[in-house]
SEKOL-62076 format. One record per residue (C-alpha): residue in one letter; x, y, z. Coordinates in steps of 0.25 Angstrom, whole numbers, padded with zeros to 4 digits, always signed. Layout:
# SEKOL-62076
AXYZ;...
# end
This chain:
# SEKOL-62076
X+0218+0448+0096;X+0221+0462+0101;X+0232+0469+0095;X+0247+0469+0103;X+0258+0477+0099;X+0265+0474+0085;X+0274+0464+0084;X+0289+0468+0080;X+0297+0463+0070;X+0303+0450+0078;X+0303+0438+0074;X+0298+0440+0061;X+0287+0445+0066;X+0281+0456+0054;X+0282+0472+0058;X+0267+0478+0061;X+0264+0488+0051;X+0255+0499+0056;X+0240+0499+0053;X+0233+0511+0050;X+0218+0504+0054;X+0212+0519+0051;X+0215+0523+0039;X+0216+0509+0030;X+0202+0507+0037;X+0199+0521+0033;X+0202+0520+0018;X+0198+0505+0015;X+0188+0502+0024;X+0193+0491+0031;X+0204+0486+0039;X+0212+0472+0042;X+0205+0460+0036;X+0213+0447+0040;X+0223+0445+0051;X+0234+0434+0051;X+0240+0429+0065;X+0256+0425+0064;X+0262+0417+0077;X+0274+0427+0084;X+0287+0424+0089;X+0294+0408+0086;X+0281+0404+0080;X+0283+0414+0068;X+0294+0405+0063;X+0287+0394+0063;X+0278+0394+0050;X+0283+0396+0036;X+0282+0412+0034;X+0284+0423+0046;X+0273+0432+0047;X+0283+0443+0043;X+0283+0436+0028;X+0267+0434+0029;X+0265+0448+0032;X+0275+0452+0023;X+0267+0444+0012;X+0256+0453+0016;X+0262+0465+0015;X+0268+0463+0001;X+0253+0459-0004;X+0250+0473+0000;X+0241+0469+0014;X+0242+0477+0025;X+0245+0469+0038;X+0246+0474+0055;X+0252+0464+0064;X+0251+0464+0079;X+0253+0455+0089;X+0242+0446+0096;X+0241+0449+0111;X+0248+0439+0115;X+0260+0440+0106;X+0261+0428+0101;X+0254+0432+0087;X+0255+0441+0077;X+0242+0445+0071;X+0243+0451+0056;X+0231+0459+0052;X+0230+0462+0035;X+0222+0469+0028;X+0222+0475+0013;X+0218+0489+0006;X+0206+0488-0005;X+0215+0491-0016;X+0223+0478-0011;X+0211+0470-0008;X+0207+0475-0023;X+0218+0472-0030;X+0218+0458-0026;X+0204+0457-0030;X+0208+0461-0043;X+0220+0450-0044;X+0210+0439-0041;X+0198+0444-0047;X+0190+0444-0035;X+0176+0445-0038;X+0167+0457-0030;X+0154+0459-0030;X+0152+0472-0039;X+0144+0485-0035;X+0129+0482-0041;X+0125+0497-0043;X+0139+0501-0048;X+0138+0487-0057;X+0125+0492-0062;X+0129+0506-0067;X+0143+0502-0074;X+0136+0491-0082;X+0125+0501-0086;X+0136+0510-0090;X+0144+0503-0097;X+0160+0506-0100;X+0161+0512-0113;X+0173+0513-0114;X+0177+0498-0114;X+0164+0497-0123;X+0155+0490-0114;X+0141+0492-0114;X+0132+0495-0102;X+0126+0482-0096;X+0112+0483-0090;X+0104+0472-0085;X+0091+0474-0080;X+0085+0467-0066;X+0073+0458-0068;X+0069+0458-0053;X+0060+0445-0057;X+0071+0438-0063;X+0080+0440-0050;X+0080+0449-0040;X+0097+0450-0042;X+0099+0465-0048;X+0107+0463-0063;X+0121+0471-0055;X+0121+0463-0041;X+0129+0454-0037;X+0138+0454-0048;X+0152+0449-0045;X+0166+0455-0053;X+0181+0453-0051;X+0187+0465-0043;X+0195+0474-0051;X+0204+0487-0047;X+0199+0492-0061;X+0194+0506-0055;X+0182+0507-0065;X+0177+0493-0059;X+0181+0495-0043;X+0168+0502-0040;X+0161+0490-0045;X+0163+0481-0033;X+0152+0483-0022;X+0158+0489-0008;X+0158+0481+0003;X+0148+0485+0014;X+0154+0497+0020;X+0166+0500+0011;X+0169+0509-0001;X+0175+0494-0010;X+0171+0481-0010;X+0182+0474+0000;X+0172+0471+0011;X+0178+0461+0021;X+0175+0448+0014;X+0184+0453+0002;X+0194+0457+0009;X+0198+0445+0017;X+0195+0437+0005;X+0205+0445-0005;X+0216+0447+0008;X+0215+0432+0010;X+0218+0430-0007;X+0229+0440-0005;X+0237+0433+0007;X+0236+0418-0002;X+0238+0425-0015;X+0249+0424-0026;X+0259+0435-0023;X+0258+0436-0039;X+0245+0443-0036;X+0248+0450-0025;X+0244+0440-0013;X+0254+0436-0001;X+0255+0421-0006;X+0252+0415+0008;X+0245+0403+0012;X+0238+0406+0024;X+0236+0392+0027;X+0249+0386+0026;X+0255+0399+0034;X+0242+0395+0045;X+0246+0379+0046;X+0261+0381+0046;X+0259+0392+0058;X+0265+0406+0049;X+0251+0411+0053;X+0241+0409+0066;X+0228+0412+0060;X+0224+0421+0050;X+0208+0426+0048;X+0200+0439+0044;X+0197+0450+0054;X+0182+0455+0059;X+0179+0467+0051;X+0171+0476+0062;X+0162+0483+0053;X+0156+0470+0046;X+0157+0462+0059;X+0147+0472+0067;X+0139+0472+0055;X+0139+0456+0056;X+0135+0459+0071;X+0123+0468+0069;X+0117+0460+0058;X+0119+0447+0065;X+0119+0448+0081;X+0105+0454+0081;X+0101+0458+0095;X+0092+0449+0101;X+0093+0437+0090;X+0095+0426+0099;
# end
């Protein structure tokens, strides 16, 4: 759906913060991930919870939301999207588990940390015994710890490793969360069957879909 204008405050309808696209993009990498569609006017009322106190619920989970209307105004489209440092600190919470940074893996294990008296780990690679290298493909619960956040690979393209999977995966945790740690407490399912929401699904992200496009629609291939 193409953008209309914003929706107003009627009806419960939520206000439509403004969306800085540049700079959040800038600065993280990335921009909205999921987008969840609300009924307007009379239909509002229908299910159990507005979308004003969805949104709401969003908002006090720290997630940034844009809404607009469809352009036939008869929906309201609610994109949300959340900061690394968010997406991070919910990793933590649940003890998400990332893949970790093979070369970076390699040199903190070889070097040890003194001062909490563990010795440097090295494993050597006997290429005739697998052809898996000792550091790759190890696995560890995310952390905010600054000494163990350079551990976790970058995702293809970014500078930390929230790649798109993670993302929608650790929003998706957030929005059915406990608000004890930190989530919105919704059911999205119960909200979809008793019609508080439309739809709700993840956004294309360009980048990984051209690079989906050039791998796969080969010239010719047919």
């Amino acid at each position: 759906r193409t953008a209309a204008a914003a929706p107003p405050a009627a009806h419960g309808a939520p206000h439509a913060a403004a969306a800085p696209v540049g700079t959040f993009e800038d600065v993280q990498g990335y921009n909205w991930d999921w987008v969840i569609v609300f009924p307007f006017g009379s239909d509002m009322l229908k299910g159990s919870m507005r979308p004003d106190e969805i949104v709401r619920r969003f908002n006090e989970a720290s997630l940034e939301t844009y809404l607009y209307y469809s352009v036939q105004r008869d929906e309201i489209l609610c994109k949300i999207r959340a900061s690394r440092e968010r997406l991070g600190n919910h990793a933590d919470v649940i003890d998400y588990k990332m893949l970790l940074d093979e070369q970076r893996l390699r040199e903190a294990c070889y070097a040890g940390l003194p001062q909490l008296n563990i010795q440097p780990v090295v494993i050597t690679h006997n290429s005739d015994i697998t052809e898996i290298r000792p550091y790759q493909y190890i696995y560890g619960k995310y952390d905010t710890d600054e000494r163990l956040v350079p551990l976790y690979a970058p995702a293809p393209g970014l500078n930390h490793p929230f790649g798109a999977t993670h993302r929608l995966k650790l929003l998706a945790d957030i929005i059915t969360s406990p608000i004890s740690n930190g989530g919105c407490a919704l059911d999205m399912t119960k909200l979809l069957e008793d019609g508080s929401i439309l739809a709700y699904f993840p956004l294309h992200d360009p980048e990984l879909r051209d690079r989906l496009a050039k791998s796969w629609l080969v010239p010719f291939q047919w």
